[in-house]
C-alpha positions in Angstrom: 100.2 108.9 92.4 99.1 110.3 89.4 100.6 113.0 87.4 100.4 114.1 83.6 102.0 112.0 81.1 105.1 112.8 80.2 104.0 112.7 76.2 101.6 115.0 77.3 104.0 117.9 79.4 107.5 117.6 79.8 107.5 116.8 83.6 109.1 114.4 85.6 108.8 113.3 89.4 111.6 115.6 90.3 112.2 118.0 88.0 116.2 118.6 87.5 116.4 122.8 87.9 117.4 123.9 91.5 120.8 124.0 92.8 119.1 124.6 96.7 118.7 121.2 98.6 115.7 121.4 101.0 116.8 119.0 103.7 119.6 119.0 106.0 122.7 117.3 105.7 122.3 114.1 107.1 123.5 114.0 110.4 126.6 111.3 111.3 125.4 111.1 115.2 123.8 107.9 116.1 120.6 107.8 115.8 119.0 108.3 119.1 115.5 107.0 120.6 113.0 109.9 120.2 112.0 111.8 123.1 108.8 110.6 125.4 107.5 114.1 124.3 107.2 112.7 121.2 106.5 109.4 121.6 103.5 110.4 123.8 102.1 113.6 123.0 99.1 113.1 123.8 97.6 109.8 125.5 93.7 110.7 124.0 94.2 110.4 120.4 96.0 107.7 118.4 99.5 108.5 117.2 99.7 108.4 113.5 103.3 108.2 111.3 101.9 109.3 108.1 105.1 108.2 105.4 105.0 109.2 101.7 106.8 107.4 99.1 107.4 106.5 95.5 106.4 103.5 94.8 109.4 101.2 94.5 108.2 98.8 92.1 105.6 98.2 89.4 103.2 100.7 89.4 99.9 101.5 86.8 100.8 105.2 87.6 101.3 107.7 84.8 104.8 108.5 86.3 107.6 106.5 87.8 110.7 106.9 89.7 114.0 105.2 88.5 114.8 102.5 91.0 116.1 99.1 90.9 114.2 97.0 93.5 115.7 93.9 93.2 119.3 95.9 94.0 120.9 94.3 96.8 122.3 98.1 98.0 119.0 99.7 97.1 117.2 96.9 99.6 119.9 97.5 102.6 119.5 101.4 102.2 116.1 100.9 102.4 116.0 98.2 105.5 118.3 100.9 106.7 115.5 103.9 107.0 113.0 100.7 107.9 115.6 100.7 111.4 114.8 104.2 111.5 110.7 104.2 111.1 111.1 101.3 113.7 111.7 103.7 116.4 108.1 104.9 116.0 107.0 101.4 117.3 104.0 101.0 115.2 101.7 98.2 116.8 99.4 98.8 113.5 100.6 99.3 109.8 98.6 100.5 107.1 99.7 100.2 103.0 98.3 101.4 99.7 96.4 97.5 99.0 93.0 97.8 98.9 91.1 96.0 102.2 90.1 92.9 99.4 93.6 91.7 99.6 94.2 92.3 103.3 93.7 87.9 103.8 96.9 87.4 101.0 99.0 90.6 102.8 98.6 88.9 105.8 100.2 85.5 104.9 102.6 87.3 103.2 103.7 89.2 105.4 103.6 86.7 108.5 106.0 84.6 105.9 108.7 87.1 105.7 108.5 87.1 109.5 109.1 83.8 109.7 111.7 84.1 106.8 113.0 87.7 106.0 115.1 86.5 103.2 112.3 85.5 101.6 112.6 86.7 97.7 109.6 88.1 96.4 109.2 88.3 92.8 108.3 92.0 92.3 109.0 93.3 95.5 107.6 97.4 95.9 107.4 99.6 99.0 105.4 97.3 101.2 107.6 94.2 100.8 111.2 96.2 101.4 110.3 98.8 103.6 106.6 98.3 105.4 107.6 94.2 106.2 111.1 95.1 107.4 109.2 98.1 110.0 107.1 95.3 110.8 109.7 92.8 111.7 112.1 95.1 113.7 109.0 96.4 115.4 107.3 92.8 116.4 104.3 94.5 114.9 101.1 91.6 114.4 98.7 93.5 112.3 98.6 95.2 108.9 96.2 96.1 106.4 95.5 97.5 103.3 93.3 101.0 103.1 93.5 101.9 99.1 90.1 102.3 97.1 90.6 102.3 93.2 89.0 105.0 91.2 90.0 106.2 88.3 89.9 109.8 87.5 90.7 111.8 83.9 93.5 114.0 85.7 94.7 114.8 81.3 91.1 116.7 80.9 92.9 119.8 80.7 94.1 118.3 77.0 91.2 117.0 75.4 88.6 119.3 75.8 88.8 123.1 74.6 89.3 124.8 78.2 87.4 128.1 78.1 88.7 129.0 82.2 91.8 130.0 82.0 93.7 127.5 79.4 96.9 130.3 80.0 97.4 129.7 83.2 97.0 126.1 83.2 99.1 125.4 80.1 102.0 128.1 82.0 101.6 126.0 85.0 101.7 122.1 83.8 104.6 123.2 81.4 107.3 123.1 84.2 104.9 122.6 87.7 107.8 122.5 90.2 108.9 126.0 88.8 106.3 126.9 91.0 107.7 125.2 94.6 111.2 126.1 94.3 112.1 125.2 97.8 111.3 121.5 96.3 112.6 121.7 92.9 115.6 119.7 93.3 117.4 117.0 91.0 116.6 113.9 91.9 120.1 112.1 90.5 121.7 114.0 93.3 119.7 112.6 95.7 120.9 109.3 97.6 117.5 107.2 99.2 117.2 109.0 102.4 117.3 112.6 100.9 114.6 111.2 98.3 112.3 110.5 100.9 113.1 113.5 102.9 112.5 115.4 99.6 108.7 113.5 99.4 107.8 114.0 102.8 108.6 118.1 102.4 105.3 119.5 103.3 106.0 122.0 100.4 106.3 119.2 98.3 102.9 117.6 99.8 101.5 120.7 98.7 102.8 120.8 95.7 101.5 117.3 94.6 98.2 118.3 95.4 98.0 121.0 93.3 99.2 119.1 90.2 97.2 116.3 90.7 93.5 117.8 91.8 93.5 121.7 92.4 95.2 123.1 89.4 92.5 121.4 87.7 90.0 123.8 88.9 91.1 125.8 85.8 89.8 123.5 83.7 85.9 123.9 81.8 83.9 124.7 79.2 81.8 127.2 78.9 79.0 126.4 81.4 81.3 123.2 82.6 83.3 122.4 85.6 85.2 119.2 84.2 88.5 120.3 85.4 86.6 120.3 89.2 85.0 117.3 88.8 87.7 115.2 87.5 89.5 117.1 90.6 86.6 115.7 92.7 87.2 112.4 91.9 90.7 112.6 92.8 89.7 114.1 96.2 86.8 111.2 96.7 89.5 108.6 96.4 91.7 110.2 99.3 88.2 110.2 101.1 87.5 106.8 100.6 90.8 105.6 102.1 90.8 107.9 105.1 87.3 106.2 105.4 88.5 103.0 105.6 91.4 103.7 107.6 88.7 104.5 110.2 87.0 101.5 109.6 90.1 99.8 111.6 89.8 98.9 114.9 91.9 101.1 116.8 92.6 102.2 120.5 94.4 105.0 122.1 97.2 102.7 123.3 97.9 102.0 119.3 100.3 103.5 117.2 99.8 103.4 113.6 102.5 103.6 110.5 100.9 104.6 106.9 102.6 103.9 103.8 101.5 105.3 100.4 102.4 107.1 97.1 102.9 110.3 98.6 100.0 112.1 97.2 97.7 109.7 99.5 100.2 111.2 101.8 99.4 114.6 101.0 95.7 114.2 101.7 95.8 112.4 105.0 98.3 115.1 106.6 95.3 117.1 105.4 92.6 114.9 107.1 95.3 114.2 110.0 95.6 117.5 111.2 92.5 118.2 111.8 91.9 115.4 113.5 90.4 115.0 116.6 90.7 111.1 116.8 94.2 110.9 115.4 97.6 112.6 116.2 100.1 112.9 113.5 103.7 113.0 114.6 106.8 114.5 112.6 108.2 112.3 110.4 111.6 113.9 110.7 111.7 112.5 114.2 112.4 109.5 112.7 114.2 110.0 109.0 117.7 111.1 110.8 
């Protein structure tokens, strides 16, 4: 997930400025087994858990989230909302590797079956949280869907923007100003909340603005770089919805995604509209 470098605007993943918390309590009930309502809602289109995170270990992206991966509390809190996903019962799961890599995912992740205290040595969101799903849910298959393209999301900066620079520069100053409902601080935020917070479908918005459509502002005078590098950014999202339907999938599966949440953003986007696919509620299962 790409967003402006923070030597560039003084932004962070969360911004720390709201007092407002835009999730629930969690609740101290048991969690329960979701309905059949939910778990079959409707027997013609595949059922789709579309799950945005941060990425929990090394990533190239321009911004990070604070978080220790090789913690031995971080890894049972996140095993913990793994029990939780499980309940979805995913006989497919999908993660943000591209298809190349799918042969080496596989052995991996059939070796942490076979051993799930296997250490790995940089451990991220698919090795703590997509594995553990797996396990708990005796689910055989995963695959990668990313596509790598690169895209100049900083244009807005190096070229003399003769759109609307005002606007733009207002806007990437503090961006979450903007989504209140979402503009939380982080630091008060235990792992749960967090991932409630990402999977806020303000916040989806949100990240799609910064990252693509707020670049729409961005041009010379006969130029549309700010939209193309936006295109880009929107081609990528394309490409991996593409090869998610390159997967061979029936009606009887039922298929968990796990990206950087603006990947996230996008297919809840594609999802919706759907008619192959149906996208259930994520809260269902983040209790």
């Amino acid at each position: 997930m790409k967003i402006l470098n923070l030597t560039i605007v003084s932004i962070v993943f969360i911004l720390c400025s709201c007092k407002e918390h835009p999730t629930k309590e969690p609740s101290k009930k048991s969690h329960k087994e979701p309905t059949k309502e939910i778990l079959n809602k409707d027997p013609r289109k595949i059922s789709v858990l579309n799950f945005g995170t941060f990425h929990m270990g090394f990533t190239s992206d321009a911004n990070t989230t604070d978080f220790n991966q090789h913690g031995k509390e971080n890894q049972s809190s996140v095993h913990e909302i793994a029990k939780k996903l499980s309940l979805f019962k995913p006989t497919v799961i999908l993660v943000e590797r591209t298809p190349e890599f799918d042969k080496k995912l596989q052995t991996e992740y059939k070796k942490y079956l076979n051993n799930p205290k296997k250490n790995f040595k940089q451990p991220s969101e698919i090795e703590l949280l997509a594995y553990e799903l797996g396990r708990i849910s005796e689910t055989k298959r995963i695959y990668g869907i990313d596509h790598r393209m690169g895209y100049n999301y900083n244009v807005g900066n190096e070229i003399e923007n003769l759109i609307d620079s005002a606007w733009h520069d207002r806007f990437y100053k503090n961006p979450l100003k903007f989504y209140p409902l979402v503009d939380v601080n982080e630091n008060s935020l235990d792992l749960l909340d967090k991932l409630k917070l990402t999977n806020h479908d303000r916040y989806l918005d949100f990240l799609i603005t910064v990252n693509a459509d707020m670049l729409t502002h961005v041009g010379s005078e006969k130029g549309f770089e700010g939209a193309d590098a936006a295109a880009k950014y929107y081609q990528r999202n394309l490409r991996m919805y593409s090869n998610l339907n390159r997967i061979n999938l029936t009606e009887n599966d039922r298929v968990f995604i796990i990206m950087g949440a603006s990947h996230t953003a996008f297919f809840r986007d594609f999802i919706s509209r759907s008619p192959k696919y149906e996208m259930v509620n994520t809260f269902e299962y983040l209790k």
